[in-house]
N, C-alpha and C positions, 0 to 999 in steps of 0.2 A: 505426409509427414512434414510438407512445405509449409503447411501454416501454423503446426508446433512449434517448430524452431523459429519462427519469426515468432511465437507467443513467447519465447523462452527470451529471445534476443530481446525484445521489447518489453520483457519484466527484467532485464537486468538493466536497461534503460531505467527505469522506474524505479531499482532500489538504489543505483547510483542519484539519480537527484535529487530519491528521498533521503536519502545520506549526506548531501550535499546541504540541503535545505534544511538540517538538523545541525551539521557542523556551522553553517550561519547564524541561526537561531544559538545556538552554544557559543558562538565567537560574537554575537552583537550583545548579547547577558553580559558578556567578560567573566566569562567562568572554565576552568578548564574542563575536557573532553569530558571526563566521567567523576565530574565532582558528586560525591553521594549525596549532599545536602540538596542540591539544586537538579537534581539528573530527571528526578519524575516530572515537575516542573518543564525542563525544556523539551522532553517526549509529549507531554500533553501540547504544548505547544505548538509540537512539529507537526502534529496527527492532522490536524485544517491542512496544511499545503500538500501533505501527505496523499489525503485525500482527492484533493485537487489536483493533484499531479497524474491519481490513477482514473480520474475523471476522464479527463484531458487524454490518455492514454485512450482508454476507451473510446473515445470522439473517433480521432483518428484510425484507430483500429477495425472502426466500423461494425463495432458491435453490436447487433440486432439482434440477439433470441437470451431469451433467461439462462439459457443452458451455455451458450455462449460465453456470456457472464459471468456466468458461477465460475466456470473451468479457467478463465484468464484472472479471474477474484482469487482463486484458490492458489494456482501456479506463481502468481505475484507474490501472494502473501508467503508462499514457502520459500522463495527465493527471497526475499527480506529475512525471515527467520532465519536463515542462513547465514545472511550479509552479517544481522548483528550478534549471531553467535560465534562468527570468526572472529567479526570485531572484540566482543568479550574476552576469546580465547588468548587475545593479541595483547592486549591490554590488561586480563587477568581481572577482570571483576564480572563473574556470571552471578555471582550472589548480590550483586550490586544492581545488576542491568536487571536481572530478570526476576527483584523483589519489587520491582515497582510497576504499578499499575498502568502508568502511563504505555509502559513499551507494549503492551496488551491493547491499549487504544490504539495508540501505531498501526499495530497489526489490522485491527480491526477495519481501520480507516479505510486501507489498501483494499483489503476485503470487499467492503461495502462499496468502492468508489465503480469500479464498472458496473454492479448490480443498479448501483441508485441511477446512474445511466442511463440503463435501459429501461427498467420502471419510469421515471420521468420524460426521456426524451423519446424514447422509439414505441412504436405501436407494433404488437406482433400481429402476424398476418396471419390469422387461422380466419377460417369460412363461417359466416354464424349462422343457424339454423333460425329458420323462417318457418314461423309459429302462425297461425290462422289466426 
């Protein structure tokens, strides 16, 4: 159970900075929190650091197996889902946040960022059968 709770503590790590790195991307536009015109806009924008932040996560984590991946990809991403549907609730715009496509790429990002990972960086260690 030691290394769930370090997966959980280390995905709240990672929706705090991707929240961080969104309210950046939101304050260097000059646009307020949840302007509806501009909102899709700074979610597609944030989805790259987004990304790179669960990259980067991954690195450190020492993630080496697909399955590996997938379960810290998936646990991320719900715990984002989370982050910005409390956000929504706080602020009162869930028809706002979750008609735009962008926040779907967000999610995605997070998703795909320790998958793409280990597909690129690590080699999984299985035996390969030797063929005549």
């Amino acid at each position: 159970m030691k290394k769930m709770e370090r997966d959980v503590f280390v995905g709240w790590m990672v929706v705090l900075l991707v929240i961080l790195v969104h309210f950046l991307i939101t304050v260097s536009l000059g646009n307020s929190y949840f302007a509806e015109s501009s909102l899709n806009r700074m979610l597609w924008l944030s989805s790259f650091p987004a990304f790179l932040i669960a990259f980067v996560a991954a690195f450190f984590q020492k993630t080496n197996t697909i399955l590996l991946a997938v379960r810290r990809g998936l646990l991320w991403t719900v715990e984002l889902i989370v982050a910005f549907t409390v956000l929504a609730w706080v602020f009162r715009s869930f028809e706002g946040l979750y008609a735009n496509a962008g926040l779907y790429w967000l999610f995605g990002a997070v998703l795909i960022g320790p998958i793409f990972y280990v597909m690129a960086f690590r080699r999984q260690h299985t035996k390969r059968i030797r063929t005549p």
